[in-house]
MARVOBA-315642 format. One line per 10 residues: number of its first residue (from 1); for each residue x, y, z of C-alpha. Coordinates in pm, 1 decimal, padded with zeros to 6 digits. Layout:
N
NUM	X Y Z  ...
//
This chain:
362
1	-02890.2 -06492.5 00438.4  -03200.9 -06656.7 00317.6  -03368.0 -06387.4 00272.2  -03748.8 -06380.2 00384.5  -03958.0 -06594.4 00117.0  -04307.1 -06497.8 -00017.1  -04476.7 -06785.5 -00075.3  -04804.8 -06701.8 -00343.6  -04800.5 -07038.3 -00532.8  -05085.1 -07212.3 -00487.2
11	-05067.0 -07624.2 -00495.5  -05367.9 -07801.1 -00630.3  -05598.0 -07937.0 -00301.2  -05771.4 -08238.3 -00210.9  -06036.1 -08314.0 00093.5  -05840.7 -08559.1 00302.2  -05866.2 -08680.2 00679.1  -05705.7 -08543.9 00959.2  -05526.2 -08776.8 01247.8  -05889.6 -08707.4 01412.4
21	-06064.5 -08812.7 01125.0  -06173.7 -08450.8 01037.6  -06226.1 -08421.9 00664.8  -06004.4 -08080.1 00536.4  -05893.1 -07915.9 00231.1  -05519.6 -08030.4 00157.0  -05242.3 -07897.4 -00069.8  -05089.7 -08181.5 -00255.2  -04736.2 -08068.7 -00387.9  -04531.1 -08297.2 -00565.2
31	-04177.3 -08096.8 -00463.3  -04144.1 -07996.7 -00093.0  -03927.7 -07729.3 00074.0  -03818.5 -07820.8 00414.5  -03743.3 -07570.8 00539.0  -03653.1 -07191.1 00432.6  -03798.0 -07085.8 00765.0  -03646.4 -07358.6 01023.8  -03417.7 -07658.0 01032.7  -03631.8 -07934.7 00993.7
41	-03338.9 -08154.7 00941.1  -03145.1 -08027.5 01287.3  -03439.7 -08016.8 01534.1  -03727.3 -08147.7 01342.9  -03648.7 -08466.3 01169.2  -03810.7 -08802.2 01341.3  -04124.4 -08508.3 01385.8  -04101.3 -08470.9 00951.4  -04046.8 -08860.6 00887.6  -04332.2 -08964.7 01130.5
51	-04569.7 -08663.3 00936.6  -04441.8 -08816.2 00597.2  -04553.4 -09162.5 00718.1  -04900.2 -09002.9 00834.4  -04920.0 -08834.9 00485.9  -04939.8 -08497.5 00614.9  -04870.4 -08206.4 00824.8  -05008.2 -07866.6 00911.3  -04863.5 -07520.7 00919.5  -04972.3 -07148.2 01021.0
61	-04937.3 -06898.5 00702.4  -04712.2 -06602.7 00851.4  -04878.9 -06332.8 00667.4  -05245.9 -06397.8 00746.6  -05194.1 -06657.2 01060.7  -05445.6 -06900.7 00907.8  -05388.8 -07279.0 00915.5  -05332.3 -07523.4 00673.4  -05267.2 -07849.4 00580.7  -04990.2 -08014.0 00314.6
71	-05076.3 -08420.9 00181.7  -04766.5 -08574.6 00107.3  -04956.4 -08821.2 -00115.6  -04807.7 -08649.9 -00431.6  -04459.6 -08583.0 -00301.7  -04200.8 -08682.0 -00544.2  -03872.4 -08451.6 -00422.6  -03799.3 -08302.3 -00109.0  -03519.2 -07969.5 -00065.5  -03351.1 -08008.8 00277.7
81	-03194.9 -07689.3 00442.9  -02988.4 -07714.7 00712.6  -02669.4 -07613.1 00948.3  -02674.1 -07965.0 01056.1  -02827.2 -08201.1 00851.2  -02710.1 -08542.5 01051.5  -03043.0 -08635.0 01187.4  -03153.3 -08687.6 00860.2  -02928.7 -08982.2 00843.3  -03110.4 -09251.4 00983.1
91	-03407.6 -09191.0 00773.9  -03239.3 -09142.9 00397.0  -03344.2 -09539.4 00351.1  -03704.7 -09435.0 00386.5  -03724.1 -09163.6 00102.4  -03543.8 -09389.9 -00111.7  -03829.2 -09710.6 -00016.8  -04056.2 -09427.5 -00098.1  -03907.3 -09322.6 -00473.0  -03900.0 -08963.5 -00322.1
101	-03519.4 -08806.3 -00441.3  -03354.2 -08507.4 -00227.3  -03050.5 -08325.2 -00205.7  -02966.5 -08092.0 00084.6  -02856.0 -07714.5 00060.6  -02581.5 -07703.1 00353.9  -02550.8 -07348.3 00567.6  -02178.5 -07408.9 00662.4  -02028.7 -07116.2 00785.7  -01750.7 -07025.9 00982.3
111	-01847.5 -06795.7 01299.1  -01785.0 -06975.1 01592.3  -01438.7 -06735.8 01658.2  -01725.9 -06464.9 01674.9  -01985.4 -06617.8 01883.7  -02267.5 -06498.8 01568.1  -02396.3 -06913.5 01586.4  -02374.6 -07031.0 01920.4  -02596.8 -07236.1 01872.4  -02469.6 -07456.0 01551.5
121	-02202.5 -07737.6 01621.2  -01805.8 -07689.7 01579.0  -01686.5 -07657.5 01231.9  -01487.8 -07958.8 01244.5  -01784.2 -08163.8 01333.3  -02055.3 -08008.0 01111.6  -01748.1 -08061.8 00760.2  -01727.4 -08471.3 00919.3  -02115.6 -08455.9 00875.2  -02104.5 -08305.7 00526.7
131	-01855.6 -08536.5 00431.0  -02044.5 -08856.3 00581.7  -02403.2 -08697.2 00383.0  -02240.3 -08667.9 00047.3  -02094.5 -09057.9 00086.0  -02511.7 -09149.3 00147.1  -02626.7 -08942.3 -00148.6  -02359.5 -08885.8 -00360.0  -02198.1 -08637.8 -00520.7  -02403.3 -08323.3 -00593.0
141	-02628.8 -08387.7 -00356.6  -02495.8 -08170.3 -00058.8  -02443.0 -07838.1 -00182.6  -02205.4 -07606.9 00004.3  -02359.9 -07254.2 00174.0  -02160.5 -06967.2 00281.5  -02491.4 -06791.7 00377.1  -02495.8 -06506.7 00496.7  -02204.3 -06289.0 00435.9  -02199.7 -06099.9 00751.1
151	-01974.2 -05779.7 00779.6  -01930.7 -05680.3 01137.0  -01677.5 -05498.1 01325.0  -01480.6 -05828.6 01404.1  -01498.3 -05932.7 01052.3  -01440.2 -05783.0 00694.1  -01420.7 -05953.5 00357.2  -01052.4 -06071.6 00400.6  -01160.5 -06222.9 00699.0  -01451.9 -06405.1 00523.0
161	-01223.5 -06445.2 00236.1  -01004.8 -06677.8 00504.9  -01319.6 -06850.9 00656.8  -01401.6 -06968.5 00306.2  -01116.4 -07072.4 00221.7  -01021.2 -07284.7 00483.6  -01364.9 -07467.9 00412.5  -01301.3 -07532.2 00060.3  -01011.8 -07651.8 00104.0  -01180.6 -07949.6 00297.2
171	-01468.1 -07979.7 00050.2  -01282.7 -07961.9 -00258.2  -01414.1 -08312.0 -00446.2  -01714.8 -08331.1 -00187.4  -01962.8 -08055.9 -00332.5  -01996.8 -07931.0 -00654.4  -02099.4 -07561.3 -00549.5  -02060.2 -07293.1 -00287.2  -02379.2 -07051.2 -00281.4  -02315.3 -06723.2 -00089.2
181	-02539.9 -06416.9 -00002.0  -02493.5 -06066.2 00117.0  -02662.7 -05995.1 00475.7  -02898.5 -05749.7 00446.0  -02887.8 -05600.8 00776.7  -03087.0 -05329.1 00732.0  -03413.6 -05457.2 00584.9  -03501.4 -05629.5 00931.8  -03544.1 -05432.4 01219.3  -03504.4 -05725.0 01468.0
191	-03197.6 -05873.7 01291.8  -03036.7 -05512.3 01334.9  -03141.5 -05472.7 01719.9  -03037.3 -05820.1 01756.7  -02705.8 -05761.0 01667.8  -02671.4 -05443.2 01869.3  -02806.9 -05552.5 02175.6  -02522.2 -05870.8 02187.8  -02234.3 -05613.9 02054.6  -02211.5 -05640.5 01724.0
201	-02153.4 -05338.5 01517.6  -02259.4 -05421.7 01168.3  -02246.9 -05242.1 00838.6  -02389.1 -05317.8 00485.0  -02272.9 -05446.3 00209.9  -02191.1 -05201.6 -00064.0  -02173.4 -05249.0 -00443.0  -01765.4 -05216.1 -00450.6  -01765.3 -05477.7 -00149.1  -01947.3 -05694.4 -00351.6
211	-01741.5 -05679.9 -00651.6  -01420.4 -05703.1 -00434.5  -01535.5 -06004.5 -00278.0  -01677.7 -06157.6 -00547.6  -01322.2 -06102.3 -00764.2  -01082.4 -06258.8 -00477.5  -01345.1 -06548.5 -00460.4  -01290.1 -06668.7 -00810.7  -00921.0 -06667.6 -00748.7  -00992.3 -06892.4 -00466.4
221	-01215.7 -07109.2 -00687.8  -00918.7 -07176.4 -00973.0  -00744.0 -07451.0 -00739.4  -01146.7 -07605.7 -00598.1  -01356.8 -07561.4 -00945.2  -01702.2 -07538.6 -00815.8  -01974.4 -07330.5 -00937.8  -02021.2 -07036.9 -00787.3  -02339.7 -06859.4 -00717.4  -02498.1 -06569.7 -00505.4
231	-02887.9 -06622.8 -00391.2  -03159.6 -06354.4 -00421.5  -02869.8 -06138.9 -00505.9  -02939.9 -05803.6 -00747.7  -02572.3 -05755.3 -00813.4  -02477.5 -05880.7 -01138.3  -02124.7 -06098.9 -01094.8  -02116.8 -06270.5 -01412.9  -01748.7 -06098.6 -01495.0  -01680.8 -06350.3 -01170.3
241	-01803.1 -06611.7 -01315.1  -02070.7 -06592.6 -01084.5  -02426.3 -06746.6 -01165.1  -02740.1 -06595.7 -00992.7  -02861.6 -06942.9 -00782.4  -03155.7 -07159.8 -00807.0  -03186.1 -07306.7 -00456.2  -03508.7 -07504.2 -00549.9  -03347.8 -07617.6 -00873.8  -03542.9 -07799.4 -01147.5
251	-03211.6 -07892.4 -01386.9  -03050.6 -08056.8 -01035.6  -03392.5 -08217.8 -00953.1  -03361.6 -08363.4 -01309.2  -03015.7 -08497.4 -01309.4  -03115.0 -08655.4 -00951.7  -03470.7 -08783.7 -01076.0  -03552.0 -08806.4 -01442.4  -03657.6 -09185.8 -01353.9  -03963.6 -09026.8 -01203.7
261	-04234.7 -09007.0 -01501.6  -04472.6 -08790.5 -01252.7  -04198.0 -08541.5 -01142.2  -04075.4 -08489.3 -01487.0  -04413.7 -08454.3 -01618.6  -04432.0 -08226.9 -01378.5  -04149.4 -08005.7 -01445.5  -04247.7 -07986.2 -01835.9  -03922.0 -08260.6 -01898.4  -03886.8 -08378.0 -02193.3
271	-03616.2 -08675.3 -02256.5  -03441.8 -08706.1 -02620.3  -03184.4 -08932.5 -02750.7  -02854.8 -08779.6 -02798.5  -02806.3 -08661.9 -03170.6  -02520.2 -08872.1 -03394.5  -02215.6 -08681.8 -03573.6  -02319.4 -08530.7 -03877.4  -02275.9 -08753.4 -04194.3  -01987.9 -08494.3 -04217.3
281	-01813.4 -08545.7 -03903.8  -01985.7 -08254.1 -03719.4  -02089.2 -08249.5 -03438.6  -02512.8 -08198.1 -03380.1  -02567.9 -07850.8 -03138.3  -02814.9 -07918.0 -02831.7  -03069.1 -07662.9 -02690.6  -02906.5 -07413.6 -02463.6  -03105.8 -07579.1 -02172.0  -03011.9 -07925.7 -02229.9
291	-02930.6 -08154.7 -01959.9  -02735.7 -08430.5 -02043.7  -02845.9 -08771.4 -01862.4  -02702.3 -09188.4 -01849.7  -02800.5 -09360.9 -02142.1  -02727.0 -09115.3 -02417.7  -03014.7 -08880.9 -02373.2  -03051.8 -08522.7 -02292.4  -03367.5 -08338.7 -02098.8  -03509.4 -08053.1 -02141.6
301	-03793.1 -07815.0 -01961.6  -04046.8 -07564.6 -01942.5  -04035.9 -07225.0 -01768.1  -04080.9 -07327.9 -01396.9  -03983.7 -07042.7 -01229.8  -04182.4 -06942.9 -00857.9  -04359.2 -06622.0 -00978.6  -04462.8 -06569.9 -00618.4  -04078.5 -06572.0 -00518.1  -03866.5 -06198.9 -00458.4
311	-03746.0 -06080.8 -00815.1  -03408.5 -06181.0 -00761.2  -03512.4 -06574.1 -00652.0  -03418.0 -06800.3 -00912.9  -03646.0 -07117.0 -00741.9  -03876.3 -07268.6 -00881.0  -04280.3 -07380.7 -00721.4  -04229.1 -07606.4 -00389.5  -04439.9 -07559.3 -00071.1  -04245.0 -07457.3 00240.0
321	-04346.7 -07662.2 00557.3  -04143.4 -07466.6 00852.2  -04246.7 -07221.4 00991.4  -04098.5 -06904.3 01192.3  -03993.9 -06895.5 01546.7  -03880.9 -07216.8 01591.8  -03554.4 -07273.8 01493.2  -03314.1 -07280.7 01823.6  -02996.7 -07253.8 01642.9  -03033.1 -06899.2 01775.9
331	-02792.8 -06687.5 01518.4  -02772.3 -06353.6 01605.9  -02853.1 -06268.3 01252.8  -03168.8 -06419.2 01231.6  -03426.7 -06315.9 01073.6  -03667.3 -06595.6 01093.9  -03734.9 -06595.5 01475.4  -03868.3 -06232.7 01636.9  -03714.1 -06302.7 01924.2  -03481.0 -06608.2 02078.2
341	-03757.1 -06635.2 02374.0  -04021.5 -06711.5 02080.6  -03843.5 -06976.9 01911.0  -03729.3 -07141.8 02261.5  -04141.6 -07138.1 02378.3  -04235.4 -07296.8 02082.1  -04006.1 -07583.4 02079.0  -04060.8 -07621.5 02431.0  -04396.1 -07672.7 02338.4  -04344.6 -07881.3 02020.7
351	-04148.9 -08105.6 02236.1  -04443.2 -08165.8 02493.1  -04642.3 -08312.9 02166.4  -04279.1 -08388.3 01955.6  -04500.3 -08597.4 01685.0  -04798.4 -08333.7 01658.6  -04967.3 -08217.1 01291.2  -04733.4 -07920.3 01318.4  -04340.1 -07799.5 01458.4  -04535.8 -07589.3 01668.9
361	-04686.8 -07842.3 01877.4  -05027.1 -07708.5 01844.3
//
């Protein structure tokens, strides 16, 4: 589960014009989130390519309910999240006329048996889409979700252990990394009524179900190799082999984008040659957060860590653009719409005015 974000970073601001010519204060990120609260990419992407085009969009802060504006004047890198990121397709051409780099965190789960995503396409048709994303943007560029890890009375961790399988299995050579995370049922009330109201009996995730898991995962992961890593988790799974994530991920952003002298200025990147052999033979030891790059170099960066993330988030600064209640995937175990009639009414009324400063429509 994505677990609910707390967004405190603060993006330096500009005065810019509104579409009605309405001077306002602007942030100006360089790396954008789109989105931890909605799919953007599923339901909202001719609305974000048109914005990006403008050169900005709007969006209601959840926690105080004021308004405010993003410029995309300074945008450099862009984080897709998504069930199904096809729609994105058509416009991939554009970010790349526009120098701006991407890659795409992929929510591919496997409850349609169990009715918990009605919403979301089959699985055989949402695997052809990650398949046909990964041949646009290459390898390491769609990363694999198994988010949440939902225990319910129809499903326990062999049965998840079966659901991932089968996945990798069809991913092995198209992804890189599977990134998983433990539902948290009980820290939101309407996820937990939710569930209950549409007959599902959940239960939580305990430490021994995590370790269980986590141990029969890295058996699965000797015959597929990727990296493995849990997202906001607590739970130490190192013994796994089992990283704690970074979903907004400088050292990916700089394997993707060290071309771009702003971003990497940014990010506190510095490029070095690769050292020569020893006049002994040896061979020259690199900082333990070296990145190796083409041409013989190596990068390396400055703390850039989201101090205004949960604890456990391993992200670094972006600005989020979605926004809650208005994602109409519908999961049962939602926690980013209050209610299914909320996020319906709003996209109802986004699609009235589908080109608007904000997913809202208003």
């Amino acid at each position: 589960m994505r677990k609910q974000y707390y967004e405190m970073a603060t993006w330096p601001k500009q005065i810019l014009s509104r579409d009605n010519g309405e001077l306002v204060s602007m942030q100006v990120p360089e790396i954008i989130s789109a989105s931890r609260s909605t799919d953007i990419p599923a339901f909202y992407a001719d609305w974000f390519f048109y914005r990006l085009k403008v050169g900005y969009s709007s969006w209601t802060n959840p926690f105080n309910g004021v308004k405010g504006y993003v410029s995309y004047k300074n945008t450099c890198f862009i984080v897709f999240w998504s069930k199904y990121p096809s729609p994105l397709l058509p416009h991939l051409d554009e970010l790349k006329r526009r120098k701006i780099g991407c890659y795409i965190q992929y929510t591919l789960n496997d409850y349609d048996k169990e009715g918990l995503e009605k919403g979301v396409r089959s699985l055989k048709e949402r695997i052809g889409s990650f398949k046909q994303l990964v041949d646009k943007l290459g390898y390491g560029s769609v990363i694999w979700r198994f988010d949440p890890l939902v225990l319910i009375d129809r499903i326990d961790i062999n049965t998840l252990l079966e659901k991932i399988e089968r996945i990798g299995d069809q991913l092995k050579g198209y992804t890189e990394k599977l990134v998983f995370s433990f539902a948290d049922i009980s820290l939101y009330r309407n996820v937990k009524t939710n569930l209950e109201k549409n007959g599902f009996k959940s239960r939580e995730w305990m430490e021994d179900d995590m370790h269980k898991f986590a141990n029969e995962l890295a058996k699965l992961n000797q015959s597929w190799g990727f990296t493995l890593a849990s997202c906001g988790e607590r739970v130490d799974l190192k013994q796994y082999g089992i990283q704690h994530n970074h979903c907004i991920d400088d050292e990916l952003i700089i394997k993707l984008a060290h071309q771009n002298k702003t971003l990497m200025d940014f990010l506190k990147v510095k490029i070095h040659p690769l050292p020569s052999s020893s006049i002994f033979g040896d061979s020259v030891p690199l900082p333990p957060n070296a990145i190796i790059l083409s041409n013989n170099t190596y990068a390396t960066h400055g703390d850039n860590k989201d101090k205004g993330q949960r604890a456990f988030c391993g992200c670094i600064k972006s600005k989020d653009i979605g926004e809650y209640n208005t994602c109409i995937h519908l999961c049962e175990y939602c926690y980013a719409n209050t209610s299914k009639n909320a996020a319906v009414m709003n996209h109802n009324t986004f699609m009235k005015k589908p080109f608007s400063e904000s997913i809202t429509g208003r």
